[in-house]
DOROLUM-315183 format. One record per residue (C-alpha): residue number from 0; residue in one letter; chain; x, z, y. Coordinates in pm, 1 decimal. Layout:
! DOROLUM-315183
 resi resn chain        x        z        y
  NUM    A     A        X        Z        Y
...
This chain:
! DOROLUM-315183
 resi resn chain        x        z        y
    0    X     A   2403.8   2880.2  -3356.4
    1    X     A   2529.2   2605.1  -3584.8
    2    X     A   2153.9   2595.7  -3734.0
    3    X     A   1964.2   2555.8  -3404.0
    4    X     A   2205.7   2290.7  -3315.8
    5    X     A   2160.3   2096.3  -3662.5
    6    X     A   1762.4   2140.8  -3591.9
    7    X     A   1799.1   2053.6  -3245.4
    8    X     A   1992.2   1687.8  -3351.4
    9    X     A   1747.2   1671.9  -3596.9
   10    X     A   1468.8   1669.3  -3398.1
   11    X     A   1624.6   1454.7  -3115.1
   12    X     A   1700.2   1178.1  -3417.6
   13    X     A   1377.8   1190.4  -3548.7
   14    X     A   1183.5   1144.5  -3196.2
   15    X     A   1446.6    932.0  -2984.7
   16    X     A   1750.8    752.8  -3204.4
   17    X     A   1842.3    631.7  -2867.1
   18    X     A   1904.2    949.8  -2681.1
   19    X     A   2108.9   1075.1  -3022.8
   20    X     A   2294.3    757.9  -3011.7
   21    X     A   2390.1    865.1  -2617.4
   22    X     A   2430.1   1170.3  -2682.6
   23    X     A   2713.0   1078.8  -2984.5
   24    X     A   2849.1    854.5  -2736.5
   25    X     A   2893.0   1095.9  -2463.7
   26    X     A   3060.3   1317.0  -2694.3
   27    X     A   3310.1   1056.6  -2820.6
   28    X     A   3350.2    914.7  -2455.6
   29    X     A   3455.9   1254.1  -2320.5
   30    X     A   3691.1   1332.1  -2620.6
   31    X     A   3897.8    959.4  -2579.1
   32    X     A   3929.0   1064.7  -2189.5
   33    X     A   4104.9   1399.3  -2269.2
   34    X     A   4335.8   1244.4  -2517.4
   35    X     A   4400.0   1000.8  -2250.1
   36    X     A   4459.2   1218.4  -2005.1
   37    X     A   4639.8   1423.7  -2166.0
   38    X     A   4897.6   1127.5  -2269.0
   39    X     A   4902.7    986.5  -1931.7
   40    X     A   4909.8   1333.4  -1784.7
   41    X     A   4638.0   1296.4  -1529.9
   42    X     A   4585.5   1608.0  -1356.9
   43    X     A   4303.7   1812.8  -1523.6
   44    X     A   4027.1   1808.0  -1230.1
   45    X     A   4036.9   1405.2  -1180.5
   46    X     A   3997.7   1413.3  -1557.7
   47    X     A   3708.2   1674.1  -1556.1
   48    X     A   3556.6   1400.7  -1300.6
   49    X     A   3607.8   1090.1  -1477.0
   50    X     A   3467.6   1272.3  -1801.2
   51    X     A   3111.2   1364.0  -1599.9
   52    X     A   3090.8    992.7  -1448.7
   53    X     A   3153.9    863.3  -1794.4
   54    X     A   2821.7   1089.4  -1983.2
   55    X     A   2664.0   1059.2  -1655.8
   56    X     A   2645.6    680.0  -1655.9
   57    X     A   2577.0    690.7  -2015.6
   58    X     A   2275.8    907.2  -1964.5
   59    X     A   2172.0    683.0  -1723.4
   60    X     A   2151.4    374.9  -1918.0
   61    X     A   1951.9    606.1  -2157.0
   62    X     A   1709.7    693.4  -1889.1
   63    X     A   1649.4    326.5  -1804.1
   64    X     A   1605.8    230.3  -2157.0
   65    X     A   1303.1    498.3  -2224.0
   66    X     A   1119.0    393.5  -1874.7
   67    X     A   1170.8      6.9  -1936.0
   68    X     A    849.0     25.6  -2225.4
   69    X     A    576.0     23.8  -1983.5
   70    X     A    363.9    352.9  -2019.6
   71    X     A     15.7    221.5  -2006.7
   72    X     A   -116.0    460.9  -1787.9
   73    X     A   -372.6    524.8  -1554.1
   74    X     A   -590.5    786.0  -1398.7
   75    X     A   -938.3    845.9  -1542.0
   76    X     A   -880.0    612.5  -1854.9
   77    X     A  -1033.7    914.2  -2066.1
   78    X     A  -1340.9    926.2  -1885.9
   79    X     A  -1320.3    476.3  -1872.6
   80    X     A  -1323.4    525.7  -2255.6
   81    X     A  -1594.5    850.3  -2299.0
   82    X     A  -1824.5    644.8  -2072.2
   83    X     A  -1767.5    308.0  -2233.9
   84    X     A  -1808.5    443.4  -2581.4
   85    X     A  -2144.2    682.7  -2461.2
   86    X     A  -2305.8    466.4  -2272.4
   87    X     A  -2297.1    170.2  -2488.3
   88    X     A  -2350.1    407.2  -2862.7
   89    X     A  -2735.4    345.3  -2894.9
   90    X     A  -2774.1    -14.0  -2761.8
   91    X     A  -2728.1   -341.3  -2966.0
   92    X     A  -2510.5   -524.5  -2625.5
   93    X     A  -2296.7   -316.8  -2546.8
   94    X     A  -2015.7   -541.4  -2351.0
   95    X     A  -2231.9   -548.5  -2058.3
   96    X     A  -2224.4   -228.0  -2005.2
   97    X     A  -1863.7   -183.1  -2120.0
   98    X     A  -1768.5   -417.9  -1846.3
   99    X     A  -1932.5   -267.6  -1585.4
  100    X     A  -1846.4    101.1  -1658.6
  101    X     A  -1454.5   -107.9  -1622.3
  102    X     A  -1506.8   -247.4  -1324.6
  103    X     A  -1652.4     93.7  -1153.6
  104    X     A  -1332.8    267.2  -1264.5
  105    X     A  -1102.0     40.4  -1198.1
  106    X     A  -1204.9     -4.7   -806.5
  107    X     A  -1164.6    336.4   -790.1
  108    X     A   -817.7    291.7   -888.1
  109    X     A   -746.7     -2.5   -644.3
  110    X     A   -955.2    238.0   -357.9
  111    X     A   -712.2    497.8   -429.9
  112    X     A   -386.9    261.3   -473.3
  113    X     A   -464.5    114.6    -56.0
  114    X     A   -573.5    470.0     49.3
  115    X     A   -186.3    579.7    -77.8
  116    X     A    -86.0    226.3     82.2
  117    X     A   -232.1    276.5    361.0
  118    X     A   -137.6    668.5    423.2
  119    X     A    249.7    557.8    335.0
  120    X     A    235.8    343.3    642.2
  121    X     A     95.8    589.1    885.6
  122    X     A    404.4    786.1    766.0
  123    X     A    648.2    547.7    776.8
  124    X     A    542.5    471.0   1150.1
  125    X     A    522.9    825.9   1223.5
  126    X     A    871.7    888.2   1123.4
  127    X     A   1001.0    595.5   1336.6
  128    X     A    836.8    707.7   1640.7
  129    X     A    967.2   1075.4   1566.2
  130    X     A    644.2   1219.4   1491.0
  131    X     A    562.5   1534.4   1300.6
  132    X     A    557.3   1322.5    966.7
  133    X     A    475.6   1590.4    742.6
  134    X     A    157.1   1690.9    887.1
  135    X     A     57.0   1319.4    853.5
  136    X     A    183.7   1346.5    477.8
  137    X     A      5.6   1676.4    397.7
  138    X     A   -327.9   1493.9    368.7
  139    X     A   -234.9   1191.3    126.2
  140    X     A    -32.7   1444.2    -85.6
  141    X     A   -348.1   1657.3   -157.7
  142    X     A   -542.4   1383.6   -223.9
  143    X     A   -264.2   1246.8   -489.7
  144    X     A   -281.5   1632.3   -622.9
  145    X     A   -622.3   1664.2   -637.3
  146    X     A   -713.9   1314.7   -823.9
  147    X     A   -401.5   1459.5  -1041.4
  148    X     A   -587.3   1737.4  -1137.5
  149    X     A   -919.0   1582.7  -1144.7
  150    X     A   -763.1   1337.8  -1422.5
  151    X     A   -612.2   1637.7  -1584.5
  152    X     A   -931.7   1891.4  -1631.0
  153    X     A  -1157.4   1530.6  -1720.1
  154    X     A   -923.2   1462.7  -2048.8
  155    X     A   -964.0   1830.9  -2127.3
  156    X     A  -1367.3   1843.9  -2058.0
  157    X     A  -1381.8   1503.0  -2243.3
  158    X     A  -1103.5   1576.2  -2523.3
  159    X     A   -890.8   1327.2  -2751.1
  160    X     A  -1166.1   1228.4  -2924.5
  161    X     A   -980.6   1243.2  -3249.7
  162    X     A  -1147.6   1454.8  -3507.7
């Protein structure tokens, strides 16, 4: 057990010094609140609370810090990049076509970003006016899955690219 935990720390160091620094904290923060409460003799379920508050709030601020770095995502980058770098492999000017294979894709994304706009205000309204929201949801959800999964199954029909 004492192995799997030293490779487990390990690992968690080596990927995210951030989360082992919260982690270490956690641990120290709830060991100070027991010795405290033990010397000013709070009873032991407001103590159990204060502890879980404490690495809670802590584990929070480590959540913010790893989604502050923006992620650089979008859908159907993969297949931007496969088409940019096919489509422009055998000609001489090649940012021509690299531009325009970047504008197709990306109004796709803004058609997709107002269809989601758009379908979150027909169910916003339709929950204010007590409407059967969910079966106006049902349709913008699939869509969101199924352009999900179409980004999914393109990156693994068009690969990494790395050799």
């Amino acid at each position: 057990m004492m192995v799997a935990c030293g490779v487990l720390v390990s690992v968690i160091s080596l990927k995210s010094p951030v989360l082992l620094f919260c982690l270490l904290m956690g641990s120290l923060i709830a060991i100070i609140t027991q010795r405290i409460g033990q010397q000013l003799e709070i009873p032991k379920r407001k103590l159990i609370i204060v502890q879980i508050i404490a690495v809670v709030t802590l584990l929070s601020i480590f959540w913010l810090d790893y989604f502050a770095a923006p992620a650089q995502a979008q859908f159907f980058k993969k297949a931007e990049d496969f088409f940019q770098n096919t489509l422009t492999s055998g000609s001489n000017t090649n940012s021509n076509t690299q531009a325009a294979v970047g504008l197709v894709f990306n109004v796709l994304r803004a058609l997709y970003l107002l269809y989601i706009a758009v379908a979150l205000i027909g169910v916003v309204n339709a929950v204010r006016k007590d409407e059967d929201w969910q079966n106006i949801a049902r349709t913008p959800l699939l869509v969101v899955v199924a352009v999900t999964i179409a980004d999914v199954l393109t990156g693994f029909v068009i690969g990494s690219g790395n050799k």
